[in-house]
C-alpha positions in Angstrom: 0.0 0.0 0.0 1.3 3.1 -1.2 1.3 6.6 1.3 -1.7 8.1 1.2 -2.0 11.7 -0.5 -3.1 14.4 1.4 -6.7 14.4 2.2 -8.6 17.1 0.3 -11.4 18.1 2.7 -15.1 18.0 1.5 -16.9 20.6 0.9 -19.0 21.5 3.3 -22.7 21.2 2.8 -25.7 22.7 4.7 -28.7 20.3 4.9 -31.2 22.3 6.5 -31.0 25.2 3.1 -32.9 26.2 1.9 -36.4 25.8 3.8 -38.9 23.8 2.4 -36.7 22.1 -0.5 -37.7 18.7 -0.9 -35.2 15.5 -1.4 -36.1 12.5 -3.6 -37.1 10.7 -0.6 -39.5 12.0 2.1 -38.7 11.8 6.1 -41.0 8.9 6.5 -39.3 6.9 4.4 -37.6 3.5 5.2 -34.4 4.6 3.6 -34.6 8.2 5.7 -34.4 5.5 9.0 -32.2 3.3 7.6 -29.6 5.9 6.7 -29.8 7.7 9.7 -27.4 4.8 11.5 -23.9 5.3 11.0 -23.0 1.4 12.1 -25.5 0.2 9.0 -23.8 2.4 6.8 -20.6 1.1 7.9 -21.1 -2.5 7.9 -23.3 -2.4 4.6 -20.8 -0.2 2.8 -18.0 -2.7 3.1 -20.4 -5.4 2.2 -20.8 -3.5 -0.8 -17.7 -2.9 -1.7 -16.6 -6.6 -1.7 -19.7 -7.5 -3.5 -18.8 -4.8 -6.4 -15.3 -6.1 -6.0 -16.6 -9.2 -7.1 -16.7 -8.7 -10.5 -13.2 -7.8 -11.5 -14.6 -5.3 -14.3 -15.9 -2.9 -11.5 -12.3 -4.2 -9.2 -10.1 -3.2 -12.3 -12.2 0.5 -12.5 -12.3 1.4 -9.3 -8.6 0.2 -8.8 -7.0 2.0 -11.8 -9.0 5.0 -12.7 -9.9 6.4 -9.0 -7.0 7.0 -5.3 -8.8 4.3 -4.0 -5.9 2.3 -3.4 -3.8 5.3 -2.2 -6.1 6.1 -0.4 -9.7 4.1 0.1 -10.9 5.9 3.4 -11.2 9.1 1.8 -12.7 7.6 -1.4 -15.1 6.1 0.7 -15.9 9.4 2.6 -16.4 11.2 -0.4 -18.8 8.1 -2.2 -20.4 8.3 1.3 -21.0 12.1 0.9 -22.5 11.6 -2.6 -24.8 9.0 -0.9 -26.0 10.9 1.4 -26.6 14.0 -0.3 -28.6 11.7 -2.1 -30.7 10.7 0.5 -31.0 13.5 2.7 -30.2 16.7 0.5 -32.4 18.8 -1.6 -33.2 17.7 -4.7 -31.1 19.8 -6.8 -28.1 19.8 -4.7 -28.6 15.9 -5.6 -28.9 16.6 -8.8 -25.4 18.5 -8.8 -23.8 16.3 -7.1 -24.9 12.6 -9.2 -24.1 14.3 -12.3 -20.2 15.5 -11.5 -20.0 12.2 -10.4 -21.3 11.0 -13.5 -19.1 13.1 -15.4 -16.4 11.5 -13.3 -17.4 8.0 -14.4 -17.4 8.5 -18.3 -14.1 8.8 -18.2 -13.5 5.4 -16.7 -12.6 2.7 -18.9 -9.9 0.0 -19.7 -9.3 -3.8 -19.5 -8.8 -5.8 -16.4 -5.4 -8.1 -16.0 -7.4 -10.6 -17.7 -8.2 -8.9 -21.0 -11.6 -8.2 -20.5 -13.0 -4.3 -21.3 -14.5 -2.4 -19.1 -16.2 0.8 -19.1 -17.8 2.4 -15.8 -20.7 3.8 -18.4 -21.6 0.1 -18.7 -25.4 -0.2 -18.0 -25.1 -3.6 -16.4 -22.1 -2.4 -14.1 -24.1 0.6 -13.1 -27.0 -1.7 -12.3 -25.1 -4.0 -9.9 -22.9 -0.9 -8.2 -26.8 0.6 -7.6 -28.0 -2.9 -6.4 -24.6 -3.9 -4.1 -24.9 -0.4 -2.6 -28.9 -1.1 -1.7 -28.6 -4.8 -0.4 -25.8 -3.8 1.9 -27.3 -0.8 3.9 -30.6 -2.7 3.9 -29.3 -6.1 4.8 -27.1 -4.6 7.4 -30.2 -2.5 9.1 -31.7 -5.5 9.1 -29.1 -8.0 10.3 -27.9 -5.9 13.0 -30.3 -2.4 14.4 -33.6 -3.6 14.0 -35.7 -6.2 11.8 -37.6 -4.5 8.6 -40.9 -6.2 7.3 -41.1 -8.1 4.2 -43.1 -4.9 2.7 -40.8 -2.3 4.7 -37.7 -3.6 2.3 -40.1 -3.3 -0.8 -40.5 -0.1 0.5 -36.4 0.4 0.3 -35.9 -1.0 -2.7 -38.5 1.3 -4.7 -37.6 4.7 -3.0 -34.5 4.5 -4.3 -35.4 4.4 -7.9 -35.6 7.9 -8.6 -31.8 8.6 -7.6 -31.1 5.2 -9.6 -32.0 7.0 -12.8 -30.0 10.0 -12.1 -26.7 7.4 -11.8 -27.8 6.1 -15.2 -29.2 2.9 -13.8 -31.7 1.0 -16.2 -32.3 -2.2 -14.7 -33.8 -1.0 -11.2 -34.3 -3.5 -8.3 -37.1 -3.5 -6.9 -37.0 -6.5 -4.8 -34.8 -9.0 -2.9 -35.4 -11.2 -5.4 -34.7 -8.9 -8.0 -31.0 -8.4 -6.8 -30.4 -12.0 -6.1 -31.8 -12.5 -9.6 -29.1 -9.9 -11.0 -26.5 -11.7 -8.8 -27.1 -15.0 -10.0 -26.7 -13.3 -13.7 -23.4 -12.0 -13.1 -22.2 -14.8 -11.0 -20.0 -16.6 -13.5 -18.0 -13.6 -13.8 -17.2 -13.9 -9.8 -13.6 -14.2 -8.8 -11.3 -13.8 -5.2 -8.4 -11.4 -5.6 -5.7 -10.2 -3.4 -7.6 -7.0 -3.2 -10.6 -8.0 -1.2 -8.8 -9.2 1.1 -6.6 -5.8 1.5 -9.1 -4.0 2.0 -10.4 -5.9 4.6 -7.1 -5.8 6.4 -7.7 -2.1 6.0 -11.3 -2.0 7.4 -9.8 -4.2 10.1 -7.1 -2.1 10.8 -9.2 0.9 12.3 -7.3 3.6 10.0 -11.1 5.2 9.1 -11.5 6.2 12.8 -8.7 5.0 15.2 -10.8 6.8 18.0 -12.4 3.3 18.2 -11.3 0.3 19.7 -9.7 -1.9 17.1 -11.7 -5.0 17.8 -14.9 -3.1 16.7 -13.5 -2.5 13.4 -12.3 -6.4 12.9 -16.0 -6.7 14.0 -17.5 -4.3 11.2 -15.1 -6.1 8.7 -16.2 -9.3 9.6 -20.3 -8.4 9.9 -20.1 -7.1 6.7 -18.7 -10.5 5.1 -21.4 -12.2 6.9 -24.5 -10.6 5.2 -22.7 -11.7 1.7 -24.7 -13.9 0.0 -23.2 -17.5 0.7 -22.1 -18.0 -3.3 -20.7 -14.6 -3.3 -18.6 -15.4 -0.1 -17.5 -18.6 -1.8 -16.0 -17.1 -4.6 -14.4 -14.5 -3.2 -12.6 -17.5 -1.1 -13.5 -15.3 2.2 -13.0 -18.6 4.9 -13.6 -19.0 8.4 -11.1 -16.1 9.5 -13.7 -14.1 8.5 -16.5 -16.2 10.6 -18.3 -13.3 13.2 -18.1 -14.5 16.7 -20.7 -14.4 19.4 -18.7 -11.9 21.2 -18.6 -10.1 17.2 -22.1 -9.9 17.1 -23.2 -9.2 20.9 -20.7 -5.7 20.1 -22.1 -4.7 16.6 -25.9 -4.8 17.8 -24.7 -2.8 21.0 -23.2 -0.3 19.3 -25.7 -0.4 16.0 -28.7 -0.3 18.8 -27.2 2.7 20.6 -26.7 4.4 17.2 -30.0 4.1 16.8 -30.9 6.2 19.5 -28.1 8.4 19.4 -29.8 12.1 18.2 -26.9 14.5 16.3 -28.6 17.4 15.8 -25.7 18.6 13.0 -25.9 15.2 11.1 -27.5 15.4 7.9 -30.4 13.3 8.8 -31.4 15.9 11.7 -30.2 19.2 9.5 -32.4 17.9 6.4 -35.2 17.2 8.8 -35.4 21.2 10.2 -35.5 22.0 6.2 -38.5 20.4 6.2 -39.9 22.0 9.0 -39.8 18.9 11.4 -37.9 18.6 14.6 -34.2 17.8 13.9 -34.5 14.8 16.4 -37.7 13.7 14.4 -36.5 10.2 13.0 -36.2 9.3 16.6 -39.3 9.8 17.9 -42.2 7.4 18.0 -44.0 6.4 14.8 -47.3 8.1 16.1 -46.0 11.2 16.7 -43.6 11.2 13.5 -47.2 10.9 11.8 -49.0 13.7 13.6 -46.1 16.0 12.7 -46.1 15.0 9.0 -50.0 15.7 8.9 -49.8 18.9 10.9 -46.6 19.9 7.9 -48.3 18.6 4.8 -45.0 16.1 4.6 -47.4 12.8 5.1 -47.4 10.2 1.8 -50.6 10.7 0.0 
């Protein structure tokens, strides 16, 4: 692993301007609670990484063309900022920010060590980046904060549609079974590298926040390689050093459970809710009152 560069700092990005603005996706969405917890995002992030990584046209891109492996914490900060602009931000701040990465992406494109092209315009790439990135957050919510209905993850998977299209993405899943359907597709292209398991050393390593006690990062790493689907895990030759532990598990839902309760009224969850008009601790208060508050601001889905 090469030195990483020097960090160039995000910009910074007010979610609570201007008043009123809409986002894609409304505060009583599932993807509005599911986002809002930083250990989901963490655990289904990597998860996604590793299933993108999977296919070595989308390794090979992201490997060559991007400072990701200079420096993959602050790629991932900055694909997690586009993310959750995304989510959270208004709608044409969104818009802004999905097209320069857009116009980031069609510049992308080569052959992997094994002679196969690539191009990160590909429609059937884009549709598996968009897919990993869902299945891991969701899965992850799921596995580890709080369980999510059968209709509550059909919920997921269809509010993220609109952003979908404005990342190019034809093939939209709507379903579980949709993205093990795509998965099962791409499949035979499916191959371990050296890389995955580098960047798990690094997610392991607790570089991204060393604030935290190390075990909790070899903890994330190995949550995350546990909500892989089984083939995906075989062929990425990801054994039983990976295996999460009792001990593993008891941690994650302690710390993805008090996440969950944990109010930051300068996150962009809170900030995008007082744009709205809503308390900025909104998403953490009971369903019934979340309800009466969308009714008395006109926010509730018709």
């Amino acid at each position: 692993m090469m030195n990483a560069p020097i960090r160039k700092p995000l910009p910074p990005f007010d979610y609570s301007q201007p008043a009123g603005a809409p986002a894609f996706l409304g505060p009583d969405s599932v993807a509005w609670r599911v986002y809002k917890n930083q250990i989901a995002l963490g655990i289904g992030g990597v998860a996604a990484v590793l299933l993108e990584f999977a296919d070595p046209r989308i390794r090979s891109g992201v490997w060559d063309h991007s400072i990701y492996k200079v420096d993959p914490i602050g790629r991932s900060e900055r694909t997690g900022y586009a993310a959750m602009i995304g989510v959270y931000g208004p709608q044409a701040a969104a818009r802004r920010v999905i097209e320069g990465v857009n116009r980031m992406h069609a510049k992308v494109e080569g052959e992997t060590p094994g002679g196969i092209s690539y191009s990160a315009k590909d429609p059937e790439l884009l549709d598996w980046v968009s897919a990993t990135a869902g299945y891991g957050f969701l899965t992850a919510y799921d596995s580890f904060v709080a369980p999510l209905s059968v209709e509550d993850q059909e919920r997921f998977y269809h509010e993220g549609t609109a952003v979908a299209e404005l990342y190019g993405v034809q093939n939209k899943v709507n379903s579980r079974a949709d993205f093990f359907a795509m998965m099962e597709k791409l499949a035979p292209r499916f191959e371990p590298h050296p890389i995955n398991k580098e960047f798990l050393d690094i997610i392991q390593s607790g570089k991204a926040a060393p604030q935290i006690p190390r075990f909790l990062h070899r903890a994330l790493a190995r949550a995350a390689v546990s909500i892989l689907p089984p083939l995906v895990r075989d062929r990425l030759e990801l054994g039983r050093e990976y295996d999460l532990t009792f001990a593993d598990r008891i941690a994650i839902k302690l710390v993805a459970r008090a996440a969950e309760r944990k109010h930051d009224p300068e996150s962009p969850p809170a900030r995008a809710c007082l744009r709205l008009g809503l308390p900025s601790n909104f998403l953490y208060l009971k369903p019934a009152e979340q309800q009466r508050l969308l009714r008395n601001n006109e926010l509730a889905a018709a």
